[in-house]
C-alpha positions as CSV (number, residue, x, y, z in Angstrom):
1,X,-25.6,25.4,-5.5
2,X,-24.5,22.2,-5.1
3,X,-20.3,22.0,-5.1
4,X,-18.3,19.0,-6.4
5,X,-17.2,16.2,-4.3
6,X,-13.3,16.8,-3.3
7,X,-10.8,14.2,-3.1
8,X,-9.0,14.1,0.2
9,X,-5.7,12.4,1.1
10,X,-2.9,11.1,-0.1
11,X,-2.0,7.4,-1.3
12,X,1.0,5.8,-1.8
13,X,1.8,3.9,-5.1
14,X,4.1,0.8,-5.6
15,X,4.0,-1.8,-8.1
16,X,3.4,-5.5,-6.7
17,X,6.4,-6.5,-7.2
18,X,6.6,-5.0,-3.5
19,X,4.3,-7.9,-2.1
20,X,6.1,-11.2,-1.1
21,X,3.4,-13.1,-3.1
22,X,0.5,-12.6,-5.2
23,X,-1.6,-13.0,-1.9
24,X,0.1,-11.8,1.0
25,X,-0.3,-12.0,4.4
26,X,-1.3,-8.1,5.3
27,X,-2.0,-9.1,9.0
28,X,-4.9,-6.8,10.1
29,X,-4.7,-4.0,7.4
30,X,-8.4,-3.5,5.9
31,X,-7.3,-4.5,2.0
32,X,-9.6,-4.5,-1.3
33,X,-8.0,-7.1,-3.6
34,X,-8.7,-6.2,-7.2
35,X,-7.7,-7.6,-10.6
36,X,-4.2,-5.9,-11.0
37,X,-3.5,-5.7,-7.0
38,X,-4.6,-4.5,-3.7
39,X,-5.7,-1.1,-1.9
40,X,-4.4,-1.0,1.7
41,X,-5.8,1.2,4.5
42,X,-3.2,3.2,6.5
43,X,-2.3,1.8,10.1
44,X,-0.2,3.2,12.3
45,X,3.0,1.7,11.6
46,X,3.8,-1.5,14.4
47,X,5.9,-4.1,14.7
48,X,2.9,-6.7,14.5
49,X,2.7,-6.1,11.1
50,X,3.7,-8.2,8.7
51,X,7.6,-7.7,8.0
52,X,7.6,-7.3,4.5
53,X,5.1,-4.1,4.8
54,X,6.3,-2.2,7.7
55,X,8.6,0.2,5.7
56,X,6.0,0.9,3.1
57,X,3.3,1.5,6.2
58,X,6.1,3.7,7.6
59,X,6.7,5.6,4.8
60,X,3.0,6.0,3.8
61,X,2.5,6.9,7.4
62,X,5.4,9.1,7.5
63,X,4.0,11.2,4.3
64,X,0.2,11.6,5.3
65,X,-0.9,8.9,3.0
66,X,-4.2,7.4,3.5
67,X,-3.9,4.6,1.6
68,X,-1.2,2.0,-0.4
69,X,-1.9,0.9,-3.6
70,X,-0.4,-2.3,-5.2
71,X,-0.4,-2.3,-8.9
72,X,1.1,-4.5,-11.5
73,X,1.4,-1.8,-13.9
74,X,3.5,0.3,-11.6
75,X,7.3,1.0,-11.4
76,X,9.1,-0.3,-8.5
77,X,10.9,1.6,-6.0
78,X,14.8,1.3,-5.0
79,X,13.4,1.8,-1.5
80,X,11.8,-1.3,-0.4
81,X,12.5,-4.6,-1.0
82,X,11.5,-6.4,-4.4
83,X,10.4,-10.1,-4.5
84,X,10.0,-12.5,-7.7
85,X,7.2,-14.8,-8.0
């Protein structure tokens, strides 16, 4: 018997609002851009990043995410920093 596909990992949701510009520089992070934002891969958390993601790598890092997602229909968090474009 065949058993169902299981999800594995955790990601790490933010609104855009997040992202310095509607096309950021994410530096080396693997990213899928999509209609409403952008799936990052994890990294381990350097200071060759880009500035504006380090805490949100560091925190995704920090809680065993495997991935960031950007969205426009998300909430923003108090935590990091919030930019208007």
């Amino acid at each position: 018997m065949r058993q169902a596909a299981q999800i594995e990992g955790r990601m790490l949701a933010l609104s855009t609002a997040h992202m310095p510009s509607s096309d950021p520089d994410f530096g080396d992070i693997r990213v899928i851009k999509f209609e409403e934002g952008y799936i990052a891969w994890l990294t381990e958390p350097e200071d060759d990043l880009p500035k504006w993601i380090q805490p949100i790598m560091k925190t995704a890092w920090d809680s065993d995410c495997t991935l960031i997602l950007f969205d426009c229909d998300l909430c923003v968090h108090p935590k990091f920093d919030v930019w208007e474009w």
